[in-house]
FINU-188496 format. One line per field, with one value per residue (C-alpha): residue in three letters; z, x, y. Coordinates in nm, 3 decimals. Example, Ala and Ser with C-alpha at 12.3 -4.5 7.8 and 13.67 -1.06 7.14 Angstrom:
FINU-188496
rest: ALA	SER
c3: 0.780	0.714
c1: 1.230	1.367
c2: -0.450	-0.106
***
This chain:
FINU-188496
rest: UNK	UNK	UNK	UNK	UNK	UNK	UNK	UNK	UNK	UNK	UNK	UNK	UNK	UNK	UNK	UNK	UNK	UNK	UNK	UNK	UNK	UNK	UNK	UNK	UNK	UNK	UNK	UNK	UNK	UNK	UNK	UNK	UNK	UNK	UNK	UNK	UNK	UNK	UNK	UNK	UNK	UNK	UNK	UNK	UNK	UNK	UNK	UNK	UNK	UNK	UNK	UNK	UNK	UNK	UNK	UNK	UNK	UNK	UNK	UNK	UNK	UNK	UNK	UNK	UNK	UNK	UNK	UNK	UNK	UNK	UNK	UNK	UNK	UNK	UNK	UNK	UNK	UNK	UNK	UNK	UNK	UNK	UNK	UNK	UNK	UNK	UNK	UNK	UNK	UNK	UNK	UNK	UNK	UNK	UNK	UNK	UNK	UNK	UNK	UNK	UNK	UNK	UNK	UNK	UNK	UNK	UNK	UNK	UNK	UNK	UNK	UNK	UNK	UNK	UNK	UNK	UNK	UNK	UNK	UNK	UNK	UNK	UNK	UNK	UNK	UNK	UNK	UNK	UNK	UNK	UNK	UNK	UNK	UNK	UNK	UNK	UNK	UNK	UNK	UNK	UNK	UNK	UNK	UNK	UNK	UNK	UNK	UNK	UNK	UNK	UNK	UNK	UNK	UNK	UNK	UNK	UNK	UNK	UNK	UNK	UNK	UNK	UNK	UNK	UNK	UNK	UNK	UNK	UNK	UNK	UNK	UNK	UNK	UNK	UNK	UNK	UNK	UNK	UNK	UNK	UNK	UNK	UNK	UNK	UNK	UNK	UNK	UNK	UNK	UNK	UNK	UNK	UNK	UNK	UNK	UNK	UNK	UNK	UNK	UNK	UNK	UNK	UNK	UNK	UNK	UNK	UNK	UNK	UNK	UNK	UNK	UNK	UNK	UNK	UNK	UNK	UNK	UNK	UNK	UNK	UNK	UNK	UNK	UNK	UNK	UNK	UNK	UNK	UNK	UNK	UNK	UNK	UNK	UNK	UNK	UNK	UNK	UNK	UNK	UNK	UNK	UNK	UNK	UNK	UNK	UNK	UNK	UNK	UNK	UNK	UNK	UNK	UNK	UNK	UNK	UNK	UNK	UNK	UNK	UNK	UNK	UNK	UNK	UNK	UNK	UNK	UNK	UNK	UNK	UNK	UNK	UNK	UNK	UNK	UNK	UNK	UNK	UNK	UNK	UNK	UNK	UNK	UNK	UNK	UNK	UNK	UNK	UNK	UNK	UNK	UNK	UNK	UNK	UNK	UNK	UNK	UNK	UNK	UNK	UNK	UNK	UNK	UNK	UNK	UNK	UNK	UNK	UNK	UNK	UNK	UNK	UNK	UNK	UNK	UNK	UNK	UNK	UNK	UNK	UNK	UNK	UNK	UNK	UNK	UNK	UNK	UNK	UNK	UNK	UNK	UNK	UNK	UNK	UNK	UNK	UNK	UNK	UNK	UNK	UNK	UNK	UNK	UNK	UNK	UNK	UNK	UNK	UNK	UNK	UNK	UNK	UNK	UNK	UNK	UNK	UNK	UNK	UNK	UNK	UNK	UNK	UNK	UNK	UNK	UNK	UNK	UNK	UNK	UNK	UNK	UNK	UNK	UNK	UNK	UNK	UNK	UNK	UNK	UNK	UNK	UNK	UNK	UNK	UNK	UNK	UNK	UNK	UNK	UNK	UNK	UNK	UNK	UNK
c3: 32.017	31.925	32.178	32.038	31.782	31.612	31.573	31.257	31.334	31.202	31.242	31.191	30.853	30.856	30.991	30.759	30.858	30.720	30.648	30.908	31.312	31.122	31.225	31.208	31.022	31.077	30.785	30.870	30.620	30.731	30.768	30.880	31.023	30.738	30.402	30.146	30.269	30.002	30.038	29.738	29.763	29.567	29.374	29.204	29.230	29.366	29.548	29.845	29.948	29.901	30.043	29.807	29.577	29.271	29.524	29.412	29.686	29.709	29.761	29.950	30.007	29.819	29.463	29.630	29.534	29.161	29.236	29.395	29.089	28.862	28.978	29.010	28.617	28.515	28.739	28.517	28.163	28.221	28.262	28.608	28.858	29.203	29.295	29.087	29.287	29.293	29.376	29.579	29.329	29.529	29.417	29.524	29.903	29.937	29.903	30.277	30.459	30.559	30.459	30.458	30.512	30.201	30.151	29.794	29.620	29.866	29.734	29.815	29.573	29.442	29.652	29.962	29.817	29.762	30.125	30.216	30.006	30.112	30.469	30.552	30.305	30.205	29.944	29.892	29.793	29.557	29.369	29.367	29.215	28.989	28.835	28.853	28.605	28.387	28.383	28.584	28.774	28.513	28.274	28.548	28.606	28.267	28.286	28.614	28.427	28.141	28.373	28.575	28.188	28.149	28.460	28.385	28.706	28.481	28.818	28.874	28.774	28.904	28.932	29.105	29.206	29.580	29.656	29.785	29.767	29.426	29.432	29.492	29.192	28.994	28.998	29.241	29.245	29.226	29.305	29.404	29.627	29.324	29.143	29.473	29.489	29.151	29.173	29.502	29.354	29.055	29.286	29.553	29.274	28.999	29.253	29.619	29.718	29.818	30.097	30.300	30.246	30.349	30.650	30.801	31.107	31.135	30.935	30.913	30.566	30.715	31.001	31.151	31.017	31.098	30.861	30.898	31.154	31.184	31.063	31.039	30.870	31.050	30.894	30.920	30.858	31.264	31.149	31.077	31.442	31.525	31.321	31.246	30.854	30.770	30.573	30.379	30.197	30.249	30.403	30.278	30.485	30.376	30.556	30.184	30.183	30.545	30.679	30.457	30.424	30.155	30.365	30.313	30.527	30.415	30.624	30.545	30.181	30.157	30.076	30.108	30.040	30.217	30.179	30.415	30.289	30.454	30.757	31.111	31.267	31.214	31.435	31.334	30.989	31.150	31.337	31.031	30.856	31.059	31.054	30.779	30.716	31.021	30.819	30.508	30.694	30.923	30.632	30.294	30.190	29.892	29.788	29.585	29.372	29.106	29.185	28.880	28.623	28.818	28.545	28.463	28.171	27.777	27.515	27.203	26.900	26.592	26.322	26.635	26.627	26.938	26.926	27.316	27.416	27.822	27.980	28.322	28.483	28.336	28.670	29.041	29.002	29.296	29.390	29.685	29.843	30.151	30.337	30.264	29.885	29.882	29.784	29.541	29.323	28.915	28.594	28.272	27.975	27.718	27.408	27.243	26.885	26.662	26.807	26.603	26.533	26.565	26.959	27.168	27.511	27.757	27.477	27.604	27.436	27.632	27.951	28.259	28.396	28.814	28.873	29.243	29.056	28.789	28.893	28.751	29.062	28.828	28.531	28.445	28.119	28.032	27.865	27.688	27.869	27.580	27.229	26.950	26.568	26.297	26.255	25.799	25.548	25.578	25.969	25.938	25.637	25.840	26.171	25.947	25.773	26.111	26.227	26.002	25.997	26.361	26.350	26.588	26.271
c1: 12.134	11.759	11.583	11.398	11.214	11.504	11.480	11.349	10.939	10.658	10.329	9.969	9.803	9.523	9.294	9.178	8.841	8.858	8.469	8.188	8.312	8.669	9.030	9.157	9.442	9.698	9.897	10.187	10.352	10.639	10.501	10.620	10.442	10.491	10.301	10.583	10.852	11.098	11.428	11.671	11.968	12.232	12.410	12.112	11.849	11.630	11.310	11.271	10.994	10.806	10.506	10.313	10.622	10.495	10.321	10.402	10.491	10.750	11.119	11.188	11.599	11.617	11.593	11.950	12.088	12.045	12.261	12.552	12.513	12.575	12.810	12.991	12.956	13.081	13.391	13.453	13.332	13.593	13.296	13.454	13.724	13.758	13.901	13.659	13.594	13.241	13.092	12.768	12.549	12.305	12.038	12.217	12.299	11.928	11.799	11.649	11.608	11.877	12.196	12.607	12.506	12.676	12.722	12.694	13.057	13.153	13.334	13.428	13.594	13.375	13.449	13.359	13.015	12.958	13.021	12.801	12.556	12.624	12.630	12.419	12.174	12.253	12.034	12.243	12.515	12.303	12.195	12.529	12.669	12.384	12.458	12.834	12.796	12.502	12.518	12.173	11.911	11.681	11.912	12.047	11.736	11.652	11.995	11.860	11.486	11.672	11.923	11.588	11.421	11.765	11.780	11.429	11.255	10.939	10.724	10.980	10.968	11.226	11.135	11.446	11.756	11.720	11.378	11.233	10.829	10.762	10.561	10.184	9.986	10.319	10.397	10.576	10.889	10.722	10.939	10.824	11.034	11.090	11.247	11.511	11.607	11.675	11.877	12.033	12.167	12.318	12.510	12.646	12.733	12.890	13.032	13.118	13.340	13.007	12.956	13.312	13.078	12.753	12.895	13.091	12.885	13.104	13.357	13.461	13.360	13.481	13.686	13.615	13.749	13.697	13.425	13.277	13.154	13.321	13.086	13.055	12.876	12.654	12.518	12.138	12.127	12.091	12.127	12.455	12.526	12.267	12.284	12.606	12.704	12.510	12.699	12.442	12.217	11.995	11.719	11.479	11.207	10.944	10.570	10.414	10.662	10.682	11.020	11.201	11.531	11.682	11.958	12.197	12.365	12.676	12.704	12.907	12.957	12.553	12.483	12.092	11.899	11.599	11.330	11.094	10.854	10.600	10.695	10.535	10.892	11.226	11.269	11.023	11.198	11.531	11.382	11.165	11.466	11.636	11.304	11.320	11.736	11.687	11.399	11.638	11.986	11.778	11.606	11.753	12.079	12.295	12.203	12.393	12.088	12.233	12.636	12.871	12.884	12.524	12.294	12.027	11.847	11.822	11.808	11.632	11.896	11.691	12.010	12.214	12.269	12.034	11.770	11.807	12.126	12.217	12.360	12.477	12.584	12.873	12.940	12.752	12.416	12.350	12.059	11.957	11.682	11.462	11.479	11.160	11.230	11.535	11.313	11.088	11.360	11.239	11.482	11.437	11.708	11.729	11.914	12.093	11.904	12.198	12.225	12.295	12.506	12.802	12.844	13.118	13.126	13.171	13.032	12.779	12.472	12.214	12.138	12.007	11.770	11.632	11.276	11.103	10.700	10.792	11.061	11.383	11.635	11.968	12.078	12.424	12.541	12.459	12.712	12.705	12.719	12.883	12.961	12.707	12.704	12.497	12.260	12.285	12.068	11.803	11.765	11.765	11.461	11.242	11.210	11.172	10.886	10.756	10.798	10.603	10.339	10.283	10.291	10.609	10.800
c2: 17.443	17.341	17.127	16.818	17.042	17.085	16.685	16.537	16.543	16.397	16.568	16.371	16.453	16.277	15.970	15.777	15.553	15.196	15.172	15.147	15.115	14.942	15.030	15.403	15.407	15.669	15.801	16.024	16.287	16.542	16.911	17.272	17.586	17.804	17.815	17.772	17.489	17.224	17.018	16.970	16.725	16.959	16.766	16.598	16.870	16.597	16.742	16.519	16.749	16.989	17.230	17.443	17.428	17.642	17.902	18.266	18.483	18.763	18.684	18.979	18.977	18.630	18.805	18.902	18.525	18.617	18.917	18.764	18.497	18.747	18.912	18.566	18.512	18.810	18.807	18.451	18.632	18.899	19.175	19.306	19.197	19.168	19.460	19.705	20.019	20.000	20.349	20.375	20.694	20.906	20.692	20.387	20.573	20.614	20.337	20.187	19.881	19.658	19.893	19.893	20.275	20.375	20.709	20.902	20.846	20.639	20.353	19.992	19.703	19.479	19.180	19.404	19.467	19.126	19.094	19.330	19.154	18.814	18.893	19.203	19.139	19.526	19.701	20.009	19.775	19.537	19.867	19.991	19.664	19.627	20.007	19.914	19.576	19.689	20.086	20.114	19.919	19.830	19.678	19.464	19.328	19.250	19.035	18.900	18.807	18.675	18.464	18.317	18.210	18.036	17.838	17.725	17.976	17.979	18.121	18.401	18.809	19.046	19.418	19.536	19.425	19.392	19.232	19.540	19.595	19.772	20.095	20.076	20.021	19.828	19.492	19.330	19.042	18.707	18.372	18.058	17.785	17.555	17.875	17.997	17.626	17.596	17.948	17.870	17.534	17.682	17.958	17.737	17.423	17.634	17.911	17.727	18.023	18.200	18.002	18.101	18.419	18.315	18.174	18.430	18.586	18.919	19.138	19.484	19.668	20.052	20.161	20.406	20.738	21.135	21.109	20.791	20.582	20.207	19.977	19.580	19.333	19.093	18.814	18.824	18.469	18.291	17.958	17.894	17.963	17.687	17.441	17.249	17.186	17.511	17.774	17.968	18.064	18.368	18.549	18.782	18.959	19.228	19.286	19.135	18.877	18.704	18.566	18.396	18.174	17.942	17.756	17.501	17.230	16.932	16.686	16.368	16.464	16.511	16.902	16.998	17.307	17.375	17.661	17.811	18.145	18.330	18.221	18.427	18.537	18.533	18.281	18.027	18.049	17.932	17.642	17.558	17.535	17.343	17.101	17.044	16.996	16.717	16.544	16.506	16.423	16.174	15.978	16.020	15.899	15.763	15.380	15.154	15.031	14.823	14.763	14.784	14.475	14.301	14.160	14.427	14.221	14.242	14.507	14.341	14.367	14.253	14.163	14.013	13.605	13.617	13.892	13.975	14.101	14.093	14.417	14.458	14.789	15.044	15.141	15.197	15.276	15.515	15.642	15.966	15.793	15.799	15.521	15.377	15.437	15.157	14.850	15.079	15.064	15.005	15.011	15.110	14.989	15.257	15.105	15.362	15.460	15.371	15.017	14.709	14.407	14.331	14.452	14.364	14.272	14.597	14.856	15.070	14.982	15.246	15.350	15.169	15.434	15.414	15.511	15.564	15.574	15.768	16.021	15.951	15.894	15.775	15.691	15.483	15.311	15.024	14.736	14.445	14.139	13.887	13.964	13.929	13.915	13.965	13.730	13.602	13.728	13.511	13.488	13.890	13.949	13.657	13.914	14.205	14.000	13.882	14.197	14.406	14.120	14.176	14.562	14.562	14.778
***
């Protein structure tokens, strides 16, 4: 277990001097050791914060996330199965690092790779997956660059499949945190079966055999010893790229993602990560903002009987907030574009949209509060005339 550290902490920013011999006032801001640090609430993909977020840097083992994700979708798209024998090529077997120690032919289903993906952070098996679904290693990572351009990872370039340094002289894999938390949300939200992977500390891919040594996965991933809720995510680690980890943590029903890259050690990345998990189970939370069927005001309705129509709520307007966000709370009433008289009572009319500054936090329907009609003839061409008059058409 951490000590204190392991506690949600505040660390002093800055002092800031309230003109000439006045008060020092102290303002204080969450912070982490390493260079590259965020926290996403999954569900929402809310950043609740964030440390040089759009920072390029290499991903190291992390590029391994858009492997396993992959592999996931084309289990679902019928492109492979399960049980695939997956056979490890002599270029595959070669390949160094962190290793199932495949050897050349040697073959395993596909779950099992994903195992010894998931868990040992193996390269031979990445590369022998990768030549398994897409024939070779190059065309699997143009599916992996065109998968990040989908998912909107606009600061991301893949030049293999397992995060290893490139060559001297080429270009290397570039990621920043924004782009593995958007990646590591899409794996764990649309594929949740990862993390009984991700999570398991130890298992058996080989027994031993007259040829072959025994040999077991260990997770390289400390933290979900350490940390309770934790079940995943993934750590990456090259001399270019520092230690990195993308975990993830549910507690009470609330599942976050944190990031920490280029951190010193492998240890500091595991208690950074836990920092930084504390600071977001300790002060956000989901908020009720505006209950179902309260009053949320008017949406104008220019050929109604009255021009204003009230709305109230569709249903609970909740919000993922820090707890000094609650009563900075704004709404927005979006009417919806086809809108117009006659409207009954309980038709959704627009959206009632939640704002902390201006990040969106939520966004419900919103309802008519009473019926309205359609204002006559007359009452209608006097607003258009006022209207255009006034410039408001």
């Amino acid at each position: 277990m951490f000590k204190r550290a392991c506690g949600f902490s505040l660390v002093l920013f800055m002092l800031i001097l309230l003109g000439s011999g006045g008060p020092v006032q102290a303002q204080l801001t969450f912070d982490i050791p390493a260079e590259i640090g965020l926290l996403m609430e999954a569900s929402t993909g809310r950043i609740l914060w964030a440390k040089n977020p759009d920072m390029q840097t290499e991903p190291a083992s992390l590029a391994k996330m858009m492997t396993m994700l992959l592999v996931y979708e084309a289990v679902e798209n019928g492109i492979a199965t399960w049980n695939d024998r997956v056979v490890a090529s002599r270029h595959a077997a070669s390949v160094g690092g962190s290793t199932a120690m495949l050897a050349p032919g040697e073959s395993f289903t596909l779950l099992q790779m994903l195992k010894a993906i998931a868990i040992q952070s193996a390269n031979d098996a990445t590369v022998a997956v990768a030549e398994h679904l897409a024939g070779n290693e190059p065309a699997f990572v143009a599916a992996m660059n065109a998968k990040a351009r989908e998912l909107g990872m606009t600061n991301t370039r893949y030049v293999n499949a397992a995060g290893l340094p490139a060559p001297a002289g080429a270009e290397p894999n570039l990621t920043t945190a924004r782009d593995v938390a958007i990646l590591a949300r899409e794996l764990i939200t649309r594929y949740p079966q990862v993390l009984e992977l991700t999570s398991t500390w130890q298992e058996t891919l080989r027994e031993a055999t007259a040829n072959r040594p025994r040999f077991d996965l260990i997770n390289t991933n400390r933290l979900i010893l350490r940390y309770p809720g934790a079940d995943g995510l993934k750590t990456g680690w090259t001399e270019a790229a520092g230690y990195n980890l993308v975990a993830t943590a549910q507690r009470n029903g609330v599942r976050l993602i944190s990031v920490v890259m280029r951190a010193d050690s492998d240890e500091a990345r595991v208690s950074q990560s836990a920092r930084i998990l504390d600071y977001g189970f300790n002060n956000f939370g989901w908020h009720v903002v505006l209950p179902k069927g309260q009053a949320a005001g008017s949406v104008r309705l220019p050929d109604g009987v009255q021009e204003q129509l009230p709305v109230r709520a569709g249903e609970d307007l909740r919000a993922f907030l820090h707890r000094a966000e609650v009563n900075r709370v704004t709404y927005q009433i979006i009417p919806r574009e086809d809108l117009a008289a006659p409207v009954a009572v309980d038709e959704v009319v627009g959206e009632i949209v939640a704002y902390v500054g201006d990040e969106e936090v939520g966004r419900v329907p919103a309802i008519a509060a009473a019926d309205m009609g359609r204002a006559n003839f007359l009452v209608r061409s006097f607003r258009w005339l006022r209207d255009v008059v006034s410039g408001r058409e």
